[in-house]
N, C-alpha and C positions, 0 to 999 in steps of 0.2 A: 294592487296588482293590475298590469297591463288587462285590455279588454281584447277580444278577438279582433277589431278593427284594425288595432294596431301592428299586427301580426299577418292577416288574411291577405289570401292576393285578390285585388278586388280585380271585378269582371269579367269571371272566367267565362271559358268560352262554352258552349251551353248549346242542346237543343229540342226537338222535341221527340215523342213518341216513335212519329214516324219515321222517323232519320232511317235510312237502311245501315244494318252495322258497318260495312266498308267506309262511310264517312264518317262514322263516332270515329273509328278508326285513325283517321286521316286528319281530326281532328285532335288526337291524342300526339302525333305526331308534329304536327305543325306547332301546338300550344306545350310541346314537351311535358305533358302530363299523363296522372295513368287514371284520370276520373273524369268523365263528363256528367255535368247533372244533366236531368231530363228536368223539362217544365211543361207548366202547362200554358194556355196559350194567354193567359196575364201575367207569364213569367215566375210562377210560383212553383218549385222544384217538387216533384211526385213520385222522382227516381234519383236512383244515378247509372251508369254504366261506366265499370272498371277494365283495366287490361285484363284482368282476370276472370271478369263476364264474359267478355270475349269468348276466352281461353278454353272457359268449362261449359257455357252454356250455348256456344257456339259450332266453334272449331272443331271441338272432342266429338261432338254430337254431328258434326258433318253438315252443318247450316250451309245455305246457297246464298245466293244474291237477293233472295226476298225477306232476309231477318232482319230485323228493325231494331231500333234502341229500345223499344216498349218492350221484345218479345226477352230482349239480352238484360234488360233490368234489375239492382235489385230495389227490392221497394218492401216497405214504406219506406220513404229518407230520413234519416237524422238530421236534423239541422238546428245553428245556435243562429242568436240573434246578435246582432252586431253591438248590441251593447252588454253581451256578455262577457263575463269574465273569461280572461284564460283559464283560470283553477273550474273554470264550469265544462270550459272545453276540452279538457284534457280531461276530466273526468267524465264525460261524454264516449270521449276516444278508446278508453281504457274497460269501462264499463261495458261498452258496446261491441268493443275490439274491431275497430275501424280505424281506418287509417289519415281517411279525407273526411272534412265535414261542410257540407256547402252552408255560408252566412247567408242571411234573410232579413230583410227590413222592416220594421213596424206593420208593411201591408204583408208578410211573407215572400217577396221578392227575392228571388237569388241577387245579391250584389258583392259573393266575395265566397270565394273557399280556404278554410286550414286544414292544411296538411302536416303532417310530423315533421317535415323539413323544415317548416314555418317554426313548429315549435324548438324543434334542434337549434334555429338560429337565435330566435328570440331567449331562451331560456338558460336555467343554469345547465352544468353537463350530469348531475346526481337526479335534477329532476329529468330533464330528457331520456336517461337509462333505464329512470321507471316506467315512463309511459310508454318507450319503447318495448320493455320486458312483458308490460301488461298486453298492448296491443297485438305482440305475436304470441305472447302463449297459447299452448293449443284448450281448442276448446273440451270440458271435462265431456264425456261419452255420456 
């Protein structure tokens, strides 16, 4: 079975703590994605922030111009390693019920994220339905 390297988009666009949310933002936009990892400052991811942090942790809440990517975060991050399997990743995805997962190098360096899309493209359509079915189902009360 393929490894998440071969799948993963490498070098996604990334940044830190401080970022004020209007540029994760703006960054989701530019890089057509709905996750930025946070890192820390050896490049080691400590978060991430979603279209959806945004959304609820944000916006709902009536945040101003001083929220940061640290305060919209969610954390701890999951993250695989790039010589992981996809059967690890997607059992990561499902398990966790995530949807992104930012790849990490031997030092733990961000150098790559998978997303469902990734695996939509890479995989069969009976596996992608499951991982899809796993990843949105709601979670039990």
């Amino acid at each position: 079975m393929a490894n998440v390297s071969t799948v993963m988009t490498p070098n996604p666009a990334a940044c830190d703590a401080s970022t004020p949310v209007r540029d994760v933002a703006r960054l989701m936009l530019d890089n057509d994605c709905g996750e930025i990892p946070i890192v820390d400052d050896q490049g080691r991811p400590v978060g991430v922030v979603t279209d959806r942090d945004i959304c609820l942790r944000v916006v709902a809440n009536g945040g101003d111009g001083t929220v940061t990517a640290g305060d919209a975060m969610s954390a701890p991050v999951r993250t695989v390693q790039m010589d992981s399997s996809l059967r690890d990743c997607v059992t990561l995805m499902e398990n966790a019920r995530i949807r992104r997962v930012p790849v990490v190098d031997g030092d733990g360096k961000l150098t790559g994220i998978v997303a469902l899309a990734d695996i939509a493209l890479a995989g069969k359509d009976k596996e992608t339905a499951k991982v899809v079915r796993e990843v949105s189902a709601p979670v039990p009360n």
